[in-house]
C-alpha positions as CSV (number, residue, x, y, z in Angstrom):
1,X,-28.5,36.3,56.1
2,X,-29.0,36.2,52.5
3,X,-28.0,33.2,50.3
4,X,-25.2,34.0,48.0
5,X,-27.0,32.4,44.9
6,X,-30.6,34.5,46.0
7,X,-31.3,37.1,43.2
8,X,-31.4,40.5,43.6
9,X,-32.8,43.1,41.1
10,X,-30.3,45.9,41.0
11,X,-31.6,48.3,38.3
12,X,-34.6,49.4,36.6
13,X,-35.8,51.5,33.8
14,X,-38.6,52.3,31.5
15,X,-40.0,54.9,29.3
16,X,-44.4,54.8,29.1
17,X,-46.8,57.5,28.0
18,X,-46.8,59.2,31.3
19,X,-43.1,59.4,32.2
20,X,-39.9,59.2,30.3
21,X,-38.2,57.5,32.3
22,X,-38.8,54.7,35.1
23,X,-38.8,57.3,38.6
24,X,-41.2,60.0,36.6
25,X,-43.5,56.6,34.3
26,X,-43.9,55.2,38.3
27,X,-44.5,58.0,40.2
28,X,-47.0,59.2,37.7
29,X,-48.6,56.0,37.8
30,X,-48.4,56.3,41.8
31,X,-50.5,59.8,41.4
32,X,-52.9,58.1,39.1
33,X,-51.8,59.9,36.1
34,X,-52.9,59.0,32.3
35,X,-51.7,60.5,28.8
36,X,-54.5,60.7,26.2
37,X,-54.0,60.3,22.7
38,X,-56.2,60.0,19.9
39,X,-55.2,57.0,17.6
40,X,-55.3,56.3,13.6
41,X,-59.2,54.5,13.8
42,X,-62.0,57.0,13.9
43,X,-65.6,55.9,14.8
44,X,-69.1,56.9,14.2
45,X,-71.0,57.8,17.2
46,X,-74.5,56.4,16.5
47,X,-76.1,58.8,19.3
48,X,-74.2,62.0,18.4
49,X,-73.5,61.1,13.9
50,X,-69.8,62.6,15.2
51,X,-66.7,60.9,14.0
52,X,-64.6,60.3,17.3
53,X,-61.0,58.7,17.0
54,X,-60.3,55.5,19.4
55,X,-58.4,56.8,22.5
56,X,-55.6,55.3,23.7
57,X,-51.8,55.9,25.4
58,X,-49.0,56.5,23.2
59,X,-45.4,58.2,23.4
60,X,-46.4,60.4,20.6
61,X,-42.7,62.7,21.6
62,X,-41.0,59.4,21.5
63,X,-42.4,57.1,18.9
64,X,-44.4,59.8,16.1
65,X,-42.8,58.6,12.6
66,X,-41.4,55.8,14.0
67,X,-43.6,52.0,12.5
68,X,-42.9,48.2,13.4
69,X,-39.7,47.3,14.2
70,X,-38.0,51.0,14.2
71,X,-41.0,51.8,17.2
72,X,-40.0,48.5,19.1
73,X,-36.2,49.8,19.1
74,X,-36.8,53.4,19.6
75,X,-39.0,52.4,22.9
76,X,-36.0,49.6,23.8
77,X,-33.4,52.5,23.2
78,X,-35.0,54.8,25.5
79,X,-36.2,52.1,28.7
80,X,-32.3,50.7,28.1
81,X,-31.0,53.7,28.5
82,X,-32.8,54.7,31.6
83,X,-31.2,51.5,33.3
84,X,-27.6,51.7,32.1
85,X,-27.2,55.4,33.0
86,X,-28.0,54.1,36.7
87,X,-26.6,50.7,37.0
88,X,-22.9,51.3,37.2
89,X,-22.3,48.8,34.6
90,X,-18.3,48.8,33.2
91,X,-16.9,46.7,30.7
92,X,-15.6,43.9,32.7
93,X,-19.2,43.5,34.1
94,X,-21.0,43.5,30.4
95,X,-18.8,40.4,29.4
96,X,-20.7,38.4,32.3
97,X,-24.0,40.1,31.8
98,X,-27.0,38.7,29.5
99,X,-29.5,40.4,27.8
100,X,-33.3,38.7,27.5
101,X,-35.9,41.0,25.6
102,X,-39.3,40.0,24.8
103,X,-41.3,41.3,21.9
104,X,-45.1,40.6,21.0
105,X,-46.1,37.3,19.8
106,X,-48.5,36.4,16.8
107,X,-51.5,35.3,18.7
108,X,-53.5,37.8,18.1
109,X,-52.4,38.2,14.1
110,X,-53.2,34.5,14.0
111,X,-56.5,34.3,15.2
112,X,-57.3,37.8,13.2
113,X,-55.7,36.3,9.9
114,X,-58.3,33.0,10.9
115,X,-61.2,35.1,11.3
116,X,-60.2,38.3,8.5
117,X,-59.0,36.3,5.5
118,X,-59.6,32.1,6.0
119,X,-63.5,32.9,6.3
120,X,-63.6,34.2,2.5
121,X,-61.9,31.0,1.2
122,X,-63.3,27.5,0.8
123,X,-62.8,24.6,2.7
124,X,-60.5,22.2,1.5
125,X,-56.0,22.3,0.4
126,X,-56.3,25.9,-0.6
127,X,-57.2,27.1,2.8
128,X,-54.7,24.9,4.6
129,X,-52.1,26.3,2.1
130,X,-53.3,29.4,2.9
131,X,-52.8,29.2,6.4
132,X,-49.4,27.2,6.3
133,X,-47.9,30.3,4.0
134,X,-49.0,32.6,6.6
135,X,-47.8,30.8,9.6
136,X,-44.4,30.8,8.2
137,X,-44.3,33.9,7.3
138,X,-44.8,34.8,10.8
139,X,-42.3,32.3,11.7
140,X,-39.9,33.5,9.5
141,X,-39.8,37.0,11.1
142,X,-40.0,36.0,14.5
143,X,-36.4,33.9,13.2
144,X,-35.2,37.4,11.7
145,X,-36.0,39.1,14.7
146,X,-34.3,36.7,17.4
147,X,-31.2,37.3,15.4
148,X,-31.3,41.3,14.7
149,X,-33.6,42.6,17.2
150,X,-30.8,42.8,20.3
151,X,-27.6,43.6,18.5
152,X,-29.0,46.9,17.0
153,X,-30.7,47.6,20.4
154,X,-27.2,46.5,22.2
155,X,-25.7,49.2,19.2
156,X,-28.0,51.5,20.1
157,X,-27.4,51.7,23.5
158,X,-23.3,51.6,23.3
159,X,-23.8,47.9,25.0
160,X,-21.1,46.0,24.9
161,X,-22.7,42.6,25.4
162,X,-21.2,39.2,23.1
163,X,-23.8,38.2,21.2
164,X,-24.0,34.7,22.7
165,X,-25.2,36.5,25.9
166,X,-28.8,37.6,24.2
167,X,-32.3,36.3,23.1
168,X,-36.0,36.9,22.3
169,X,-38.5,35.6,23.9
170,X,-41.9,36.3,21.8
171,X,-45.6,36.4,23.1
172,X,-47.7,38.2,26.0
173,X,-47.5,39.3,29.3
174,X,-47.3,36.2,31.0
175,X,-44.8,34.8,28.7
176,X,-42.6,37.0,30.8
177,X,-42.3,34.6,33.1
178,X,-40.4,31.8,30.9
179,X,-38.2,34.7,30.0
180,X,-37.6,35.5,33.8
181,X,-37.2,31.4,34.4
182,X,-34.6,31.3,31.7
183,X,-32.5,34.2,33.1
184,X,-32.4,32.5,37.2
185,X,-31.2,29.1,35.1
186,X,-28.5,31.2,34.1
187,X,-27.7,32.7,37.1
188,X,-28.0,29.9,39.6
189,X,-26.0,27.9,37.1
190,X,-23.3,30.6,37.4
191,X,-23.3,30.6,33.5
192,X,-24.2,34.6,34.1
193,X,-23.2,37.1,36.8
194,X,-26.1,38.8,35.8
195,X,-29.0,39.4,32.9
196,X,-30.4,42.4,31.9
197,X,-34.0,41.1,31.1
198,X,-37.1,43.5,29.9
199,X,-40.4,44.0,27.2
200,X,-41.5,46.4,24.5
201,X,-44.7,46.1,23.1
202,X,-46.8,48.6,21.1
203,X,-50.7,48.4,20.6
204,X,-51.4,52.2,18.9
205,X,-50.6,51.8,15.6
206,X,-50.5,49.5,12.1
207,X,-51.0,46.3,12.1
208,X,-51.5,45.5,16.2
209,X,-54.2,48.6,16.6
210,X,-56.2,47.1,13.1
211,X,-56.1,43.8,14.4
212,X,-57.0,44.5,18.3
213,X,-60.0,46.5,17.0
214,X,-61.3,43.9,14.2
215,X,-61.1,41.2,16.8
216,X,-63.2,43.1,19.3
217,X,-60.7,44.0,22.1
218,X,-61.1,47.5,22.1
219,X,-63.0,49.6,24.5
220,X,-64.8,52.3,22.1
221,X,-68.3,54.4,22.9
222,X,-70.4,50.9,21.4
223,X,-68.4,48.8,23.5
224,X,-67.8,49.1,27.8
225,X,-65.8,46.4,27.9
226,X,-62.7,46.2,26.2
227,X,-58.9,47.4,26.4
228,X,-57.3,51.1,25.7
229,X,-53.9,50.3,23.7
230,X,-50.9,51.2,25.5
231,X,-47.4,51.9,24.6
232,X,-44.3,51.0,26.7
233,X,-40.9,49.2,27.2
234,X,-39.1,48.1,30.7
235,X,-36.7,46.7,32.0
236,X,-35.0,44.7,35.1
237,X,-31.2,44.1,36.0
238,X,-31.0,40.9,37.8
239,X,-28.0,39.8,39.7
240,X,-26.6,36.8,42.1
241,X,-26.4,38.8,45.1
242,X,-22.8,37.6,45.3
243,X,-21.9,39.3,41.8
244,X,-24.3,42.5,42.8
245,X,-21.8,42.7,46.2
246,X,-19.1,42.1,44.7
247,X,-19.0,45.3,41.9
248,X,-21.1,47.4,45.0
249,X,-24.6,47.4,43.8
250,X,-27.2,48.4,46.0
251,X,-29.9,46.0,46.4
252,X,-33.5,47.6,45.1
253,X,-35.2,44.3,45.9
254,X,-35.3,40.3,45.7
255,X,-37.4,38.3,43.5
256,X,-38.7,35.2,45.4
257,X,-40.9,32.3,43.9
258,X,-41.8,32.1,40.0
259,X,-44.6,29.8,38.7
260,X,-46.0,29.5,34.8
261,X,-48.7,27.6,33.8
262,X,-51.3,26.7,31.1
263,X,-54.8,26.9,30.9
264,X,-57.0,24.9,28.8
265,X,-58.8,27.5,27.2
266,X,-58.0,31.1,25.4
267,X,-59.6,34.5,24.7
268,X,-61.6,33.1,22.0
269,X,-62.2,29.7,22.6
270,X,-66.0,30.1,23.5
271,X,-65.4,28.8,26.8
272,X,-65.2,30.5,30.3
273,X,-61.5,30.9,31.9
274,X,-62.4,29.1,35.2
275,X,-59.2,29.9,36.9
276,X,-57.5,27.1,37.5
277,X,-53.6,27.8,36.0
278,X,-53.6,31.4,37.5
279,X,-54.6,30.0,41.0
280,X,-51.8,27.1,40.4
281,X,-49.4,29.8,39.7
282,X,-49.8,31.9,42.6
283,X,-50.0,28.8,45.0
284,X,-47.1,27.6,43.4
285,X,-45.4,31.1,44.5
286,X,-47.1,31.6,47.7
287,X,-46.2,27.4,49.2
288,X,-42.5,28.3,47.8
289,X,-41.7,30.9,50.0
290,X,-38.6,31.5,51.6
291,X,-38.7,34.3,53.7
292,X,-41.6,34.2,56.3
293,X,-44.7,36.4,55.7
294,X,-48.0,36.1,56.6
295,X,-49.8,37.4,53.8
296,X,-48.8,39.3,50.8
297,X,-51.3,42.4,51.0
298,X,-50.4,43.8,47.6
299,X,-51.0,42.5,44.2
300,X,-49.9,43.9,41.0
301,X,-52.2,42.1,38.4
302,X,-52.6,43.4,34.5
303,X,-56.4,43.9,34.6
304,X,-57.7,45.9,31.6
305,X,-61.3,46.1,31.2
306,X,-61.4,43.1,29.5
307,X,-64.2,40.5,30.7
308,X,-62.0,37.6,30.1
309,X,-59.6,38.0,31.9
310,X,-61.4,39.9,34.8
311,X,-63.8,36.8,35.1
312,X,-60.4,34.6,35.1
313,X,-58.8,36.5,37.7
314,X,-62.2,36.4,40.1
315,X,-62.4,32.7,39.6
316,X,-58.7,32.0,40.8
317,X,-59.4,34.4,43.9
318,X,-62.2,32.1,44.8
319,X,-59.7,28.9,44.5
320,X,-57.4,30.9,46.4
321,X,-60.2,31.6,49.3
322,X,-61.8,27.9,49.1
323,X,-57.7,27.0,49.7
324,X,-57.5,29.1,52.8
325,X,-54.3,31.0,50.8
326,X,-54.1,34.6,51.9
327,X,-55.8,37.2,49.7
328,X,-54.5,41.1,49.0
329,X,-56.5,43.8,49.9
330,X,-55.1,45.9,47.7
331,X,-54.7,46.2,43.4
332,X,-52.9,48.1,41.6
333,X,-53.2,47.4,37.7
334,X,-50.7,48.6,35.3
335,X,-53.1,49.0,32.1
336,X,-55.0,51.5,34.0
337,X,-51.8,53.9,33.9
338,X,-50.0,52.6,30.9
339,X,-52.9,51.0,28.4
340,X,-52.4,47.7,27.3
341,X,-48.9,46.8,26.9
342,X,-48.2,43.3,26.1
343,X,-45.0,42.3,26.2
344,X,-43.7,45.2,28.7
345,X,-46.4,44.4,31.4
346,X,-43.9,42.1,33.2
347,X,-41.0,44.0,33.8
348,X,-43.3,47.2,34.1
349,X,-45.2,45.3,37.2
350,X,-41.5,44.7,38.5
351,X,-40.5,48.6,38.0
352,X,-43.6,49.6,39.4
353,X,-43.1,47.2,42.5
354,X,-39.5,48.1,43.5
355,X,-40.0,51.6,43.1
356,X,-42.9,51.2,45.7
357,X,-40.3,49.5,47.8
358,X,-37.8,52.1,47.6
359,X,-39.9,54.9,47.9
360,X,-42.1,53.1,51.2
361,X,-45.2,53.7,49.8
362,X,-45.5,49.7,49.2
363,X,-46.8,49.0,53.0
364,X,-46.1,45.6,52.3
365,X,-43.0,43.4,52.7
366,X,-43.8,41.9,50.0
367,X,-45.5,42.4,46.2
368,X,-47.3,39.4,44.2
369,X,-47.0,40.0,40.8
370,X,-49.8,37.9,38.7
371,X,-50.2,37.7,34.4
372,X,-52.7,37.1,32.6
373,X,-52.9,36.9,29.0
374,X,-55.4,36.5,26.0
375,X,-53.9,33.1,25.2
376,X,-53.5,29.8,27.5
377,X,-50.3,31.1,29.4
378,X,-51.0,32.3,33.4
379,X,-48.1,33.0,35.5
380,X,-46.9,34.5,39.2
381,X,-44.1,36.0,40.7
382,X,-43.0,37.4,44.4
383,X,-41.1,40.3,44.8
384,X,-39.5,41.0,48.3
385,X,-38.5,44.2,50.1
386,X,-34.9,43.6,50.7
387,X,-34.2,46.2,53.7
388,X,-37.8,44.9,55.5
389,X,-37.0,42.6,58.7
């Protein structure tokens, strides 16, 4: 007998470069499906003297002409729209319904405005002033954003939502989970029926694709290691299960535990990731369960080629084992389908587990979800198959 107050995820959509909507972007993913494009940098293959452009994954139907903010709403448009034409949403509904988008944080632009421009200035009040300009400009943006960003996407999409009912959250993937956190305050508190919460992100182009491949992410012919950029946006209807009854939504799936934490060092620290937050965070998850389950067999974890966060996510399996806390035997890793995508890999993990739910190809009853990004943030969340036993 389910709790009134558990949450239930009652909708999904998405659009990515291999499906334009959240059944076809899954199912691809499901067939192992990719979508090639060549991007804006071109390379000099020392081996060959042949100029070869920097692969990577974008929506070149969806997104071609389309820069910065424009991209970030046409992707939000099009995953938006793919959950409203099967949620069953009416008006009375929308007046008890939030709306939580998160959009890429400055992390990256910071530490590439450190290392591009600071290094060519001197020590001393000009590079401090230097620094303090550029930090809030970013600031400043972020602050225009968090007040424009969801009314023209709420336009856009004919949603009816009041405007106290919406926010930004800004960062990477595992920043996700303080947006997810946020929405369950506001449904357990009963300030919400239910909140619509999802990412966008975009890695191909202008500023994010110059700065990902000055800063050494990217995975080219010189380098192995390293990311492909992705393009994507997703996103999640959440609902009391009350509320969800009481309008007749169908249940897709439950979301169990959530855990965030920090670690103490970042993609460009110098230092090794040992671990230790990620491992909290899925302890945190797997000691808060509700529902009894041995093990959870299937994780969902946003692996991309980089060595950082692949020697971050080893270390916190070995914590795990050296805590007798069940391992998965099976991986499935979004960027392998999708590319990097940032700010979407949360709610894209959650599409790609309640699909696998609905469609019984999951095998498990339930789906640990794990996040791992560039900077300190780690985080965890359990997804449960709401028809299993």
């Amino acid at each position: 007998m389910l709790s009134t107050s558990t949450i239930a995820i009652t909708g999904l959509g998405m659009v990515s470069p291999i499906g334009a909507d959240v059944v076809a972007s899954c199912a691809s993913a499901r067939a192992g499906f990719t979508c090639w494009t060549e991007l804006d940098i071109v390379l000099s293959d020392v081996k060959t003297l042949e100029s070869i452009p920097l692969k990577g994954n974008a929506i070149g139907w969806l997104t071609q002409g389309f820069e910065g903010t424009g991209r970030l709403l046409r992707l939000g448009n099009a995953a938006l729209s793919d959950l409203l034409d099967t949620a069953g949403l009416e008006a009375p509904a929308l007046q008890r319904t939030g709306l939580l988008v998160q959009l890429p944080g400055d992390f990256h632009a910071q530490l590439h405005f450190q290392g591009q421009m600071l290094v060519s200035l001197p020590n001393g009040r000009l590079r401090e002033n230097v620094r303090r300009e550029f930090q809030e400009e970013q600031s400043a943006a972020r602050e225009r954003l968090n007040h424009r960003f969801i009314p023209k996407l709420a336009a856009l999409c004919g949603l009816d939502i009041p405007p106290r009912n919406g926010a930004c959250f800004f960062g990477g993937p595992a920043t996700f989970i303080h947006l997810l956190t946020r929405a369950i305050q506001l449904l357990k508190s009963r300030a919400l029926d239910r909140c619509i919460i999802g990412g966008i992100d975009s890695w191909v182009a202008d500023d994010a694709l110059k700065q990902a491949y000055e800063l050494g992410l990217l995975r080219t012919p010189e380098r192995p290691v390293g990311f492909f950029p992705g393009e994507a946006a997703a996103f999640v209807l959440l609902e009391r299960v009350d509320a969800a009854r009481a309008r007749g939504a169908p249940l897709q799936a439950l979301l169990g535990p959530v855990s965030a934490r920090k670690e103490e060092t970042h993609r460009f620290s110098g230092r090794p990731s040992l671990g230790r937050a990620l491992f909290e965070a899925i302890s945190d998850c797997l000691s808060s369960r509700t529902r009894p389950s041995p093990d959870t067999p299937l994780t969902i974890v946003n692996l991309n080629g980089d060595e950082f966060r692949a020697r971050d996510f080893g270390s916190a399996l070995v914590r795990l084992t050296e805590a007798s806390l069940p391992i998965a035997n099976r991986y499935w890793h979004p960027p392998e389908h999708f590319g990097e995508i940032g700010a979407a890999t949360g709610a894209a993990s959650i599409c790609l587990g309640v699909r696998a739910f609905m469609r019984k190809y999951a095998r498990s009853p339930s789906i640990l979800v794990a996040l791992l990004d560039d900077d300190e943030s780690r985080g965890a969340l359990i997804l449960e198959d709401g028809h299993s036993p």
